[in-house]
C-alpha positions, 0 to 999 in steps of 0.5 A: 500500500503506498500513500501519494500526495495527490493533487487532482487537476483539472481534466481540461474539456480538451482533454476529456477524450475518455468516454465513461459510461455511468449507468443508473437504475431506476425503479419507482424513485420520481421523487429523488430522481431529478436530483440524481440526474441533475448531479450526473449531468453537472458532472465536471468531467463532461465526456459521459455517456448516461444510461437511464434504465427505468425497471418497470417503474410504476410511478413517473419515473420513466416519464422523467427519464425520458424528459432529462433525455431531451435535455441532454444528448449524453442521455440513453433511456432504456425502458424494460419488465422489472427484474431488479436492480441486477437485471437493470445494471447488467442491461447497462453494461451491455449498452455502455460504449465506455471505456470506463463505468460507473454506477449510481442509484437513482435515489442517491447523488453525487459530488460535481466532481467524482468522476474527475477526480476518481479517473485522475486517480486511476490514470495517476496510479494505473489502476483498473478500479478507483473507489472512493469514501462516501456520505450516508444521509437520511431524508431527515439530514437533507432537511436540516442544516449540517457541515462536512468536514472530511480531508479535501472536502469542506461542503457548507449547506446552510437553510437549504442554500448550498455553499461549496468550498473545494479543496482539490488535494485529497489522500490518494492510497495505490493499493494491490488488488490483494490488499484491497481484497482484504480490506473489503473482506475484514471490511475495514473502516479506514479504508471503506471499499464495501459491497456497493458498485457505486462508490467505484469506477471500473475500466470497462475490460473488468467488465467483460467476464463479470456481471451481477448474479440474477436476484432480487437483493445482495446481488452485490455481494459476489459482484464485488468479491469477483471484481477485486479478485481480478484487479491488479491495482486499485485507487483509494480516494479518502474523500467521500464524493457519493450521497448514499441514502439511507432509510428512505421509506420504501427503500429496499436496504430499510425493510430490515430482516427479511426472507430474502436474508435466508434465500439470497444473502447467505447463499452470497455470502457461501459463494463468496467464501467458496471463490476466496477458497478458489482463488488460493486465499484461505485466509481470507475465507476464515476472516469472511466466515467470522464477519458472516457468522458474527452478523448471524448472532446480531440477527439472531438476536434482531429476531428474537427480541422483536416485539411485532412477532413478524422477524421470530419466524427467522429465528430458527433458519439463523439458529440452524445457518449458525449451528453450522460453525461448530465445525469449523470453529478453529479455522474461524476463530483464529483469523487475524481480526477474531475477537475472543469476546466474539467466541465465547458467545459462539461457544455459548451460542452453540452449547445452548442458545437460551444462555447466549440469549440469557448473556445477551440480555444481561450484558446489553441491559445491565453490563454495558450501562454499569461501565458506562456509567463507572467510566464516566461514559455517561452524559447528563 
């Protein structure tokens, strides 16, 4: 891993002869959409090709699809049958003429100047992928006043009006594709790759011989892991430069536990240990089965605690796809980022769930207050 201090210029339009192909899907998101086009359209990297998919939207999304496109020639709308957000993304790659691709949500939006400053980072390093840090803001957040403060960027909203004071040097890290893989594996928090496609630029080439798996949801999971098993070098930008929504009503990641958990994430979450099993990191498989089964013992207990009854239905299906880390509990637990805290709930789990719920409840309802308050942790 090498850090460069790195000044992004400025591509000259003169000098924009790189096409780069930013593809969108939309499904039912009339009332972000505009916003997020918008923010495509005032990119300061001019050479784009904008590729609209409207997935059988049922509300005006394909109208405003087809509004922005007689606004912009950069524009292409594609009007299709619903079939999720895989369907739309592999539709686009067929489409895009670029020599680059981006992704972004259609309820998201994005920095004027991301796709500058995430190409200069990959022409400066010779890399295959860039990726950059990114915002989370609730609807609550658009609506109040807030100030970011994040290294190479200053953003002031104040009352709804937008002041933006950019500073164009930013942390720039040149990591090999192993290393990226095992930040994004252990996902780490100082350099957050994560499963989504649309913090990230890809040469197209990467492209070729991968395309997101046909499901509804996680169809990111396996995506991802592909994509950075097969890069040699990758461009880390430690400025945020993309606005991820979070809990937006309606939203698919807001709906919490679901069956989808049971019937896509964790047969994603199989396939991805199987491909770090194939392509010889077996240490990483472990460090990938850890965070999978630690995530399990969270939901388990999402479940088991939920007051509607609606989630406990998963309890048993979690409780089963956990009991299967009982066989595998050396090779787990002694990865690089184990905790041995972490253990000892899966010993407990394992030899009796009721006494892991015992202990959960115990350490969350009385444990954790009590040194809170003894360390001064407490606020008044």
């Amino acid at each position: 891993m090498e850090e460069k201090n790195h000044y992004m210029e400025d591509i000259p339009i003169i000098k924009q002869n790189t096409l780069i192909s930013i593809i969108v899907a939309c499904y039912n998101v009339e009332q972000f959409l505009p916003r997020c086009i918008e923010s495509i359209m005032a990119q300061t990297y001019k050479n784009l090709e904008i590729i609209l998919i409207d997935d059988g939207a049922r509300d005006n999304t394909g109208n405003i699809c087809d509004h922005y496109k007689t606004l912009d020639e950069r524009i292409v709308v594609v009007h299709q049958t619903n079939g999720g957000a895989a369907v739309a993304r592999n539709e686009g790659i067929k489409l895009a003429r670029g020599q680059y691709i981006g992704f972004v949500d259609g309820d998201d939006y994005i920095e004027p100047y991301m796709y500058e400053y995430m190409l200069s980072a990959m022409l400066t390093t010779d890399a295959e992928l860039s990726v950059c840090r990114y915002f989370e803001d609730s609807q609550e957040d658009l609506k109040k006043a807030r100030t970011y403060r994040k290294k190479g960027l200053v953003h002031i909203k104040d009352d709804g009006k937008a002041k933006e004071i950019v500073e164009r040097g930013v942390r720039l890290l040149e990591l090999t594709g192993g290393e990226a893989l095992k930040e994004y594996v252990e996902e780490s928090d100082k350099i957050v790759i994560r499963n989504a496609p649309w913090n990230k630029l890809y040469k197209a080439e990467l492209l070729d011989e991968v395309s997101f798996p046909v499901q509804r949801y996680y169809e990111d999971i396996l995506f991802s892991a592909q994509i950075l098993s097969k890069v040699r070098k990758v461009a880390y930008i430690d400025t945020p430069l993309y606005h991820y929504i979070i809990n937006r009503k309606g939203g698919a990641m807001g709906a919490g536990l679901r069956k989808e958990i049971l019937t896509e994430q964790i047969p994603s979450y199989h396939a991805r240990s199987e491909l770090l099993e194939e392509i010889g990191r077996r240490d990483l498989a472990a460090s990938h089965d850890y965070m999978v089964y630690k995530k399990l013992l969270l939901l388990y207990t999402e479940a088991r605690r939920d007051k509607t009854g609606e989630k406990k239905k998963f309890m048993e299906p979690l409780a089963e796809e956990i009991k299967t880390c009982a066989n595998q509990m050396y090779r787990v637990f002694s990865c690089d980022i184990a905790d041995p805290h972490q253990k000892m709930r899966m010993e407990l789990f394992l030899k009796n769930p009721k006494f892991y719920d015992l202990f959960m409840d115990l350490n969350e309802g009385i444990v954790l207050p009590l040194r809170q308050k003894f360390s001064g942790g407490h606020k008044k």
